[in-house]
FIDOPA-445820 format. One record per residue (C-alpha): residue number from 1; residue in three letters; x, y, z. Coordinates in pm, 1 decimal, padded with zeros to 6 digits. Layout:
// residues N
NODE    nr   rest       east      north         up
NODE   NUM    Ala          X          Y          Z
...
***
This chain:
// residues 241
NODE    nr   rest       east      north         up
NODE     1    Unk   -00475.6   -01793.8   -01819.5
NODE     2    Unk   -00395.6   -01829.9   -02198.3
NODE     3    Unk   -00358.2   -02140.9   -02323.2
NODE     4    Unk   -00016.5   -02183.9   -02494.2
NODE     5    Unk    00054.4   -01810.0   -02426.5
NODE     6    Unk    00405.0   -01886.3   -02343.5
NODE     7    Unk    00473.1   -02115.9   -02627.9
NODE     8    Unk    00333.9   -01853.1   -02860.5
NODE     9    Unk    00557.3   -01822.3   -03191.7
NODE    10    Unk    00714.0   -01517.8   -03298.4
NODE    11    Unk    00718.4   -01604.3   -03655.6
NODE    12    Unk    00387.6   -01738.8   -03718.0
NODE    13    Unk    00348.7   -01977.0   -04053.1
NODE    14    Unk    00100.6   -01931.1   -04258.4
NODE    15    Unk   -00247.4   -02066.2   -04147.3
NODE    16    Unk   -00424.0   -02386.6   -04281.6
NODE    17    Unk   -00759.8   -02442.4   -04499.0
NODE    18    Unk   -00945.8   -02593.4   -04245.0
NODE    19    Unk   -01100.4   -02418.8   -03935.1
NODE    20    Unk   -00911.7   -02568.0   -03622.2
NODE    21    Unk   -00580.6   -02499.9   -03804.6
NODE    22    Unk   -00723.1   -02079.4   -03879.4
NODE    23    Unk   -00825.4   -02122.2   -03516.1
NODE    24    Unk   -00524.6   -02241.9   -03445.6
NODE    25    Unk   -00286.2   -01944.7   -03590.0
NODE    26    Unk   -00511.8   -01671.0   -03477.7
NODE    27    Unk   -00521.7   -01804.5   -03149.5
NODE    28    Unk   -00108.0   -01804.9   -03160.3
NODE    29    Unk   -00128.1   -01443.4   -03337.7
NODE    30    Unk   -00338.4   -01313.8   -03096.2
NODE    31    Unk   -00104.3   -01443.7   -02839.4
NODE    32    Unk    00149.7   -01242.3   -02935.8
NODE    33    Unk   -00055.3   -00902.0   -02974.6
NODE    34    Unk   -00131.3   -01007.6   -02553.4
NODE    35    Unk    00247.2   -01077.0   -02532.5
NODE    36    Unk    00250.0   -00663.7   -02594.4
NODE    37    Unk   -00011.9   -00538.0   -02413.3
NODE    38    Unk   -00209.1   -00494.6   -02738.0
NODE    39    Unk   -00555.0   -00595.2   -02562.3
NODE    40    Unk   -00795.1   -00466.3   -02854.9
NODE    41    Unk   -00587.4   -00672.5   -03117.6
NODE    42    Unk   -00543.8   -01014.5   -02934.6
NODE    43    Unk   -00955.7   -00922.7   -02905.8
NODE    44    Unk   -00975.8   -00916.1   -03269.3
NODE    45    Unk   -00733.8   -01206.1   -03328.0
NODE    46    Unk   -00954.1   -01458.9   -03061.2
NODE    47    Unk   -01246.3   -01358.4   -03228.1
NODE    48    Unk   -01160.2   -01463.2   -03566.8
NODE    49    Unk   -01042.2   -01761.5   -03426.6
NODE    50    Unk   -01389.2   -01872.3   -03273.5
NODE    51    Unk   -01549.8   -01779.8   -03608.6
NODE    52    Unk   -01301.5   -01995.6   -03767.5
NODE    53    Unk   -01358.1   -02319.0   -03536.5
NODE    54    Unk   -01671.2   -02261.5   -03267.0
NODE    55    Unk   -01566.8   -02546.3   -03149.1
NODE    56    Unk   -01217.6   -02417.0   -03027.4
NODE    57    Unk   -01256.9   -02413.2   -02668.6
NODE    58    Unk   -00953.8   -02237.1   -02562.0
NODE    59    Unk   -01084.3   -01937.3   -02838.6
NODE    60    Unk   -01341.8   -01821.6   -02678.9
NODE    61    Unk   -01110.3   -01861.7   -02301.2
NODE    62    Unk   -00865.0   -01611.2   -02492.3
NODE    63    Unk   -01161.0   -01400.4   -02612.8
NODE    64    Unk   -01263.9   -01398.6   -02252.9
NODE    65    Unk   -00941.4   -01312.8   -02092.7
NODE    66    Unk   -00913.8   -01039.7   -02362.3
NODE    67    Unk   -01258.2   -00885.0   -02319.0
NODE    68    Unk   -01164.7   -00883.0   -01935.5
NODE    69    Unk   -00885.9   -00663.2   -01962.0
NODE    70    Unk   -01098.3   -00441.6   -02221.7
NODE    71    Unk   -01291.6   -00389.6   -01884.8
NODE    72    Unk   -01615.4   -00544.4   -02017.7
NODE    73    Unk   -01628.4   -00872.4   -01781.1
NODE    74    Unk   -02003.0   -00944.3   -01821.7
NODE    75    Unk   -01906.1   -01009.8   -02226.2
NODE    76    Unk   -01581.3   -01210.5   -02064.3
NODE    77    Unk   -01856.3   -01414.0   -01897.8
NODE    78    Unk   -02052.0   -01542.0   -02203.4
NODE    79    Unk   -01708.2   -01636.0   -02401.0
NODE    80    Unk   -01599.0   -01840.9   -02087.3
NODE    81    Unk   -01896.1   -02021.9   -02039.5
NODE    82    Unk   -01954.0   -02136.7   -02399.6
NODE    83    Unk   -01540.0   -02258.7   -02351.7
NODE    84    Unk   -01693.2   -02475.9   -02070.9
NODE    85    Unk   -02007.0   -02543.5   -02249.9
NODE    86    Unk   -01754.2   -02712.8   -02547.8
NODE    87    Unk   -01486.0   -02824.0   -02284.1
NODE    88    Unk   -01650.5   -02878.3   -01913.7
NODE    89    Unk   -01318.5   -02948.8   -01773.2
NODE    90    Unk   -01145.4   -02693.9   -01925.0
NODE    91    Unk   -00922.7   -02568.4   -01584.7
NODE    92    Unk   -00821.3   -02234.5   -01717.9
NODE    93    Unk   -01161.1   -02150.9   -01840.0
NODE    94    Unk   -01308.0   -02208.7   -01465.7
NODE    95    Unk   -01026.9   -01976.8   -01301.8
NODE    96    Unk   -01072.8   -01705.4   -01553.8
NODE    97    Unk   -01435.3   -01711.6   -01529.8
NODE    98    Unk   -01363.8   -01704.5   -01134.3
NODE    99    Unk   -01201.4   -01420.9   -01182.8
NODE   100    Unk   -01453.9   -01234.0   -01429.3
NODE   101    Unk   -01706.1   -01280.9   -01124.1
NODE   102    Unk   -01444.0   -01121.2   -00833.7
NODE   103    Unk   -01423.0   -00809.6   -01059.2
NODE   104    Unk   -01784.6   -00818.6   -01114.6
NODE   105    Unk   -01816.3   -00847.5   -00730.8
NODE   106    Unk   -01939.4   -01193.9   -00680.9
NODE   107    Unk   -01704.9   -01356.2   -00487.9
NODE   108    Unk   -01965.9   -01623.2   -00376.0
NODE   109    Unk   -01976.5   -01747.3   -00777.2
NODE   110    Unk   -01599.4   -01670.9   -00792.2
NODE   111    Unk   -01512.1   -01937.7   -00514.8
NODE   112    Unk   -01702.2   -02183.5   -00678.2
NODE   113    Unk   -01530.6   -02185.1   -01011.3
NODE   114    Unk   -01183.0   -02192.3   -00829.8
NODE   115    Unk   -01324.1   -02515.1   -00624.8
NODE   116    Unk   -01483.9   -02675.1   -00940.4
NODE   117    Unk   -01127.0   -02586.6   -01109.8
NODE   118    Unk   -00945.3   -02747.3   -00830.5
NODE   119    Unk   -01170.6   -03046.3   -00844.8
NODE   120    Unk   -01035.1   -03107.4   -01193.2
NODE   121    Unk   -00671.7   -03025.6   -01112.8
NODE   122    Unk   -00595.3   -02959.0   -00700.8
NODE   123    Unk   -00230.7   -02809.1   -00835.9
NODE   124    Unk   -00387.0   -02525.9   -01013.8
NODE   125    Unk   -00190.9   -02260.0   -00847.7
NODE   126    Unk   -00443.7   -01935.7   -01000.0
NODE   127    Unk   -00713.6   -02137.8   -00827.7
NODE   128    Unk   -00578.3   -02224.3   -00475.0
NODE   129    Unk   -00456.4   -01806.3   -00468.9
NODE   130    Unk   -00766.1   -01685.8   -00602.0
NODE   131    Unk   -00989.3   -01849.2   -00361.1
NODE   132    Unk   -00689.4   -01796.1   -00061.1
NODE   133    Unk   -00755.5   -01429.3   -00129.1
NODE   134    Unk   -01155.6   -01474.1   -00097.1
NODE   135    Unk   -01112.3   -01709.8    00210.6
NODE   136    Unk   -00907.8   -01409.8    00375.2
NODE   137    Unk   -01157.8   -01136.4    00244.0
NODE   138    Unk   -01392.8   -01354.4    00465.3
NODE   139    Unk   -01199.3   -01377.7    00735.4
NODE   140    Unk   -01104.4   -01733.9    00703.7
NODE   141    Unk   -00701.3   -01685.5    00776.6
NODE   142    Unk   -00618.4   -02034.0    00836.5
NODE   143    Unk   -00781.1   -02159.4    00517.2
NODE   144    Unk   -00646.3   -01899.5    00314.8
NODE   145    Unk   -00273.8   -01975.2    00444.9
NODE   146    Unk   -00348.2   -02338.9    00337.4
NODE   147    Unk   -00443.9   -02275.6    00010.3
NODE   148    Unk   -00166.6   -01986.7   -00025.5
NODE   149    Unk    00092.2   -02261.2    00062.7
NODE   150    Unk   -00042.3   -02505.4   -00165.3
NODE   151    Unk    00014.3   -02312.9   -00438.7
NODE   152    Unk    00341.2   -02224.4   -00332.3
NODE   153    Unk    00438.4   -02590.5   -00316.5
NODE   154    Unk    00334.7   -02570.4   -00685.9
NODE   155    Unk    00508.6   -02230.5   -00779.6
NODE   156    Unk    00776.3   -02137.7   -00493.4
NODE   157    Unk    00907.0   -01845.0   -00756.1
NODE   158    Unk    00529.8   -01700.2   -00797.8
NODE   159    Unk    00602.3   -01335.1   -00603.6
NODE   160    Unk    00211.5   -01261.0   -00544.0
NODE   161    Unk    00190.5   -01601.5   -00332.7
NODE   162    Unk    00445.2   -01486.6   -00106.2
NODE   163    Unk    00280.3   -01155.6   -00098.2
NODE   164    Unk   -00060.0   -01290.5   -00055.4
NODE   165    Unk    00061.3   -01531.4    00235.0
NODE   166    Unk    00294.6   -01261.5    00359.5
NODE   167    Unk   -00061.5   -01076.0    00439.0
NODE   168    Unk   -00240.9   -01320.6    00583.1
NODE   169    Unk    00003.1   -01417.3    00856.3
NODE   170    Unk    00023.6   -01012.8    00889.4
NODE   171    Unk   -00371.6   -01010.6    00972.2
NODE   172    Unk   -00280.3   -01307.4    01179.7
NODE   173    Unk   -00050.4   -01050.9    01403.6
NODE   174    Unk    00231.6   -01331.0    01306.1
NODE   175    Unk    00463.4   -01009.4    01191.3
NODE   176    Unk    00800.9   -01287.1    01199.5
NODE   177    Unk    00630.2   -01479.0    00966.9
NODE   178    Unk    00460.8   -01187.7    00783.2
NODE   179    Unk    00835.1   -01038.4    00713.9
NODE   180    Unk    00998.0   -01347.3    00594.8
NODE   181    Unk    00719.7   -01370.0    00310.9
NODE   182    Unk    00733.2   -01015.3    00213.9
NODE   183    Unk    01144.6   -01084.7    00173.0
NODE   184    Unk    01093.3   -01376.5   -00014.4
NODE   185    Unk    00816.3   -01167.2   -00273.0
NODE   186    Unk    01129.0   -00908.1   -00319.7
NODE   187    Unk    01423.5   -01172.9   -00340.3
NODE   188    Unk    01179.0   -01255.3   -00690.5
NODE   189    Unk    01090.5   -00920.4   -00786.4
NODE   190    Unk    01279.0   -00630.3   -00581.6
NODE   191    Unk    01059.6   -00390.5   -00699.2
NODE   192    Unk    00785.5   -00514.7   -00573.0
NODE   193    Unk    00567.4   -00189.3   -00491.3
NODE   194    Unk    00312.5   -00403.3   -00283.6
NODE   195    Unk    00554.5   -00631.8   -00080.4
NODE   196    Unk    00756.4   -00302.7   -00004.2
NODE   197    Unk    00418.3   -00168.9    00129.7
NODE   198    Unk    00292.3   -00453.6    00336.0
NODE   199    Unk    00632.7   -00481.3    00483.2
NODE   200    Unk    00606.7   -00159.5    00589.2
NODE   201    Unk    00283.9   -00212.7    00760.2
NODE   202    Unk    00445.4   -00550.1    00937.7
NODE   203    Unk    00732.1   -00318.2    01062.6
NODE   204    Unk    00436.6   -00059.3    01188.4
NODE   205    Unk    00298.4   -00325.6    01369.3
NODE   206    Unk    00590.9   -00447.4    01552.4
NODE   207    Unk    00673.7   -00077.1    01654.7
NODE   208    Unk    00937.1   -00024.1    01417.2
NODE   209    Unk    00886.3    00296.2    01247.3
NODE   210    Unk    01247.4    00397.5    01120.4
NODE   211    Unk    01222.0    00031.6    00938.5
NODE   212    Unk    00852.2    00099.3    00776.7
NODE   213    Unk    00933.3    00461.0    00698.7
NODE   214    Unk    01197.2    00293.7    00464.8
NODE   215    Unk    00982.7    00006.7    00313.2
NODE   216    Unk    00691.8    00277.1    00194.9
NODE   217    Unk    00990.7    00473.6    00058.4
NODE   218    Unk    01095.6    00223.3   -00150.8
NODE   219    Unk    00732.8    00120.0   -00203.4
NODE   220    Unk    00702.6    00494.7   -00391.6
NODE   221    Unk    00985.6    00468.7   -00549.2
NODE   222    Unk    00892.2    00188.1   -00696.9
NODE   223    Unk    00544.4    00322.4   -00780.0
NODE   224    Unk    00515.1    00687.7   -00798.5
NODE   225    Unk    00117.7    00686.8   -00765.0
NODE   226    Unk    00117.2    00462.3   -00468.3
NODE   227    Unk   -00134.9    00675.8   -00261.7
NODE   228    Unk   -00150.5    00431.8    00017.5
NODE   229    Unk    00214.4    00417.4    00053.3
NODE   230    Unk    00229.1    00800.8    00070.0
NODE   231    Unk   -00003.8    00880.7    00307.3
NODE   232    Unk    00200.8    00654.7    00568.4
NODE   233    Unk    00519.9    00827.7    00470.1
NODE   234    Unk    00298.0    01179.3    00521.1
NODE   235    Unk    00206.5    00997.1    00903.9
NODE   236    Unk    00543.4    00910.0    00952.9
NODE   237    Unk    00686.9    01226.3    00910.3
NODE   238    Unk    00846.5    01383.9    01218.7
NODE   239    Unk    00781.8    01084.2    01391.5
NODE   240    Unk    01019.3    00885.9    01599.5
NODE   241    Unk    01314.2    00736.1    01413.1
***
């Protein structure tokens, strides 16, 4: 995650002489080009911030995070590890680079930056889902509830918990359980395409087709280009009601 994204300024002063302080302000200016989806600037604004101050840890995490998006993870990797090379306990470098290695398909790597990360902090909520999600990819259900519910005892208004927990109890065949998550993602964020899927498939599994056929609806209404959820609306058609 981006260190002081949230804090970033709108009205940024002008920088200092020294390097931390240019660091500093391009880190906050490029920020604010993430802030609005301008990938390729906050790229160029991290970067001039780790030539200003090498030293800047949390530069070259924001350079990661950046290059990520940009869809070039194996450059993410090298700004991430010299952040941990500067900073070893630098939490938000480890989950990042955790996450550079799941999209690089190496979940293995992933899960141990997420436990290294939780190590340092055990609240750090991107860690405890990140690795829930590889725990359940592996089959591990119980583990992946724990660590799902962790985080939620951290962040009870983090939608993509409940969703991620919602799942788990659904591949569980717990479909009460399943249900109550999914509502509680969509009490957060109603438009939730994903919950509005998985719902669906919890009301498929308990036999309750006129319910599900709903839930995908409003799973395709809420994205258009939500292939999965069409093809169970296409399945459902004609069927019982």
């Amino acid at each position: 995650m981006l260190e002081g994204f949230r804090r970033a300024l709108r009205v940024l002063p002008l920088p200092g002489r020294d390097g931390r302080s240019r660091a500093l302000w391009d880190v906050r200016r490029g920020n604010e080009r993430f802030r609005r989806a301008d990938a390729e600037g906050a790229r160029e604004a991290y970067e001039a911030a780790a030539s200003a101050d090498p030293r800047y840890a949390p530069a070259w995490n924001n350079l990661g995070v950046a290059l990520e998006r940009l869809g070039r993870p194996m450059d993410a990797l090298r700004c991430l590890n010299r952040a941990l090379k500067i900073n070893p306990s630098f939490v938000d470098a480890w989950c990042n680079k955790g996450l550079a290695l799941l999209h690089t398909d190496r979940p293995t790597r992933a899960a141990e930056c997420f436990e290294v990360a939780l190590q340092i902090d055990p609240a750090a909520e991107l860690a405890l889902m990140n690795l829930g999600i590889i725990r359940a990819r592996e089959g591990d259900l119980g583990a992946a509830r724990g660590l799902f519910e962790r985080a939620l005892a951290e962040d009870p208004k983090y939608p993509a918990l409940w969703l991620n927990l919602g799942t788990a109890f659904l591949e569980s065949k717990d479909v009460s359980k399943a249900i109550r998550c999914f509502d509680a993602a969509l009490s957060i964020r109603p438009a939730y395409a994903e919950a509005w899927y998985q719902k669906g498939r919890a009301y498929l599994e308990d036999g309750r087709a006129a319910e599900a056929r709903a839930c995908f609806d409003r799973a395709v209404r809420a994205r258009p280009a939500f292939t999965e959820a069409t093809r169970e609306l296409e399945a459902l058609a004609g069927g019982p009601g």
